[in-house]
Backbone bond lengths (Angstrom), bond angles and torsions (degrees), N, CA, C in turn:
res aa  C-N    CA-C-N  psi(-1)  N-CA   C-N-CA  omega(-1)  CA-C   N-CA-C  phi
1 X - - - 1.455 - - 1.514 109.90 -
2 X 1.331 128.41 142.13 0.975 155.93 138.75 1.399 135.57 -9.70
3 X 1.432 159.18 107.29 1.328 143.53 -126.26 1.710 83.17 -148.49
4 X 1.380 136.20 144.77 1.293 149.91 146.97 1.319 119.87 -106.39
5 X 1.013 125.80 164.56 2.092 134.59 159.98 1.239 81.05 -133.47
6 X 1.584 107.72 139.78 1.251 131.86 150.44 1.639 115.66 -104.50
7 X 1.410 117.28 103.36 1.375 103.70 -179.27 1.395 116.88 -128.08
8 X 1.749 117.75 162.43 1.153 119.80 -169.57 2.353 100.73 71.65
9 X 0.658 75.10 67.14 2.058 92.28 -173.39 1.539 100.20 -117.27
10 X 1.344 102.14 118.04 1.416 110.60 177.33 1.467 94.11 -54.33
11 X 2.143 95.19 152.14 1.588 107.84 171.86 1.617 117.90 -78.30
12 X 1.397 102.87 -11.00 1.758 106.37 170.47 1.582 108.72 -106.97
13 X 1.172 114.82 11.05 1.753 100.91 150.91 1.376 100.96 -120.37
14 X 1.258 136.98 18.35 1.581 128.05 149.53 1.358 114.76 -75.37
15 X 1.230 104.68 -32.21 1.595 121.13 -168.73 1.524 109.78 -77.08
16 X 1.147 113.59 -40.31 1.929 137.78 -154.91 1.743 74.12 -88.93
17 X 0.996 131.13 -49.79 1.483 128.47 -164.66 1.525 124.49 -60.63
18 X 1.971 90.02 -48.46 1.303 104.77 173.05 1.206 119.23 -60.33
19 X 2.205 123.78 -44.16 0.858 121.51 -149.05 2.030 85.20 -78.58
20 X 1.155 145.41 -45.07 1.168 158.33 -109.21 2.116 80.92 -112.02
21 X 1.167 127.91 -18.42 1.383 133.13 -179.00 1.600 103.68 -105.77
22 X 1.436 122.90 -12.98 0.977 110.89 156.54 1.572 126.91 -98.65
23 X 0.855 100.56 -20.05 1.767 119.78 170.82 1.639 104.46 -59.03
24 X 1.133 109.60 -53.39 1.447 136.15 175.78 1.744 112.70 -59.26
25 X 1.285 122.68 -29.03 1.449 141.91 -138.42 1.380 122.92 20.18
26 X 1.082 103.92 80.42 1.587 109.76 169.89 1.324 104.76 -174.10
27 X 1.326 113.82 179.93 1.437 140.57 -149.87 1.929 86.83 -78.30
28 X 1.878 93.66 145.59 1.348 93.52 174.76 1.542 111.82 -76.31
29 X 1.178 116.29 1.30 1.779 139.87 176.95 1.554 94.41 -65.72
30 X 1.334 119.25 -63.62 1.294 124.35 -173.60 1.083 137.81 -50.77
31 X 2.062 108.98 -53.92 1.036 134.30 -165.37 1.988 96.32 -70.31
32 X 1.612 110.27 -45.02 1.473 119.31 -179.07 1.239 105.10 -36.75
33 X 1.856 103.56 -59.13 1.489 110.48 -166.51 1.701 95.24 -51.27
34 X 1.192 123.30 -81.58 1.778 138.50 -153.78 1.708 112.72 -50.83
35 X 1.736 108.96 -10.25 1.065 117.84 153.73 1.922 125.35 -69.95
36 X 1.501 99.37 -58.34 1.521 109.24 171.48 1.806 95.01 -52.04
37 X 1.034 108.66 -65.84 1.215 105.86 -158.06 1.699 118.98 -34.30
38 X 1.477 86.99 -44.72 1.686 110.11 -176.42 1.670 127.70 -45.85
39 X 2.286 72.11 -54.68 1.908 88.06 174.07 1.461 110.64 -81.90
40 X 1.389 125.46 -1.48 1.711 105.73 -178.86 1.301 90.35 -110.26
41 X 1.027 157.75 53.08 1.335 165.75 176.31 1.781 110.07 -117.85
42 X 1.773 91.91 -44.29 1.186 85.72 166.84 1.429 132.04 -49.92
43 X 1.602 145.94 93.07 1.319 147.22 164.72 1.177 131.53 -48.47
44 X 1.485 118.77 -4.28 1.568 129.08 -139.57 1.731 67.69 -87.92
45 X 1.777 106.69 135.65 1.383 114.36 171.62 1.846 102.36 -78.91
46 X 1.301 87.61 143.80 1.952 91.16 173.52 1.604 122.64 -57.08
47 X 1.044 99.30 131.68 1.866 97.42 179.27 1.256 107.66 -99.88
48 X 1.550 105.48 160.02 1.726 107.02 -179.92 1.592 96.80 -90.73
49 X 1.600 102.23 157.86 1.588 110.37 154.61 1.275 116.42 -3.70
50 X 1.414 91.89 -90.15 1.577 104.69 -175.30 1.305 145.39 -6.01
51 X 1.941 84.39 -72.92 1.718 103.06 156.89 1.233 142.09 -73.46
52 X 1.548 103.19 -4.69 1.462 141.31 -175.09 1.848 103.77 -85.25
53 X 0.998 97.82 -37.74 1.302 109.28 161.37 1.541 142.83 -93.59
54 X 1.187 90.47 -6.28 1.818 109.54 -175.27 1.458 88.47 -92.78
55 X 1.594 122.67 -44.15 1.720 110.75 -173.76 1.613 117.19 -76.46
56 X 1.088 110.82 -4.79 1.261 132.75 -171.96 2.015 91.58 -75.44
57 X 1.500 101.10 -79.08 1.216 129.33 -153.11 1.713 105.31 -73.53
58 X 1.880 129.74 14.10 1.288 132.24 -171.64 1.306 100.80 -33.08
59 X 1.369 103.67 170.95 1.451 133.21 178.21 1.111 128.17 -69.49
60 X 1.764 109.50 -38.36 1.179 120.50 158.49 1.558 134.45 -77.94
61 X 1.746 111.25 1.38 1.477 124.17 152.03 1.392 129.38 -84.81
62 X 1.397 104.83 7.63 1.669 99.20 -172.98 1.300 108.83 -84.34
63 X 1.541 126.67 162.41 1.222 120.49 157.10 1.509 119.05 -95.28
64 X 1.248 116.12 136.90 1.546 100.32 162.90 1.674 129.11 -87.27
65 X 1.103 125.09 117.94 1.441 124.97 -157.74 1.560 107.36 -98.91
66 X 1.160 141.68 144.49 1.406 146.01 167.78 1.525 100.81 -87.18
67 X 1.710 103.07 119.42 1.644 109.59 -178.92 1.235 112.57 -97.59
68 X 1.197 142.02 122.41 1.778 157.57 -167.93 1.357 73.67 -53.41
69 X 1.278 110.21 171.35 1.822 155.16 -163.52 1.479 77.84 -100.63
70 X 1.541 105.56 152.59 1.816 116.15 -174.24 1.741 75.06 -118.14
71 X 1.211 128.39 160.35 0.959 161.19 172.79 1.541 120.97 -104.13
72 X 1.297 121.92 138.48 2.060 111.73 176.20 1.223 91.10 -37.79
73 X 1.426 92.94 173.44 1.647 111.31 165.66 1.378 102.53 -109.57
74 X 1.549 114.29 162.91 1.403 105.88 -169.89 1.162 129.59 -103.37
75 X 1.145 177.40 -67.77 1.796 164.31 -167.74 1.959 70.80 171.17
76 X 1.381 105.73 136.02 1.327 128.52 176.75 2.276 87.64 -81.34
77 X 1.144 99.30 136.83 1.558 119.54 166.82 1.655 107.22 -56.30
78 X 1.210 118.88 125.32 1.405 120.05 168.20 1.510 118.26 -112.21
79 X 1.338 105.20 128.30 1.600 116.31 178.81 1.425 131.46 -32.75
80 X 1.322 135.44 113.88 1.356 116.12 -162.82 1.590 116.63 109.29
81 X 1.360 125.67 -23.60 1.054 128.55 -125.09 1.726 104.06 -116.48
């Protein structure tokens, strides 16, 4: 097995850790581990932006908006004039 140092560790997530390993009952050794463990467990493969945004933005969240009538466009301004 595998050995880490965690150093330079905020004094309120040593603390939040400890209290959260005793809540837990066990070693703040433990609770660290069953945390990593927890978050690399997650499998969900990483998504890009993109699709990160496409699930965001479904079909059934869009609004449909009524767009005003566009009008000509007008004679560009000439210098001098």
């Amino acid at each position: 097995m595998a050995s880490i140092t965690i150093r330079n560790l905020d004094d309120d997530i040593k603390q939040r850790l400890r209290v959260r390993a005793a809540e837990h009952g066990r070693s703040m050794e433990e609770e660290a581990r069953d945390i990593l463990r927890r978050v690399m467990s997650d499998t969900a493969s990483p998504r890009d932006l993109a699709a990160a945004i496409r699930a965001r933005v479904a079909p059934g969240a869009r609004a449909d908006l009524e767009l005003p009538a566009r009008e000509p466009m007008r004679e560009p301004s000439q210098p001098g004039r």
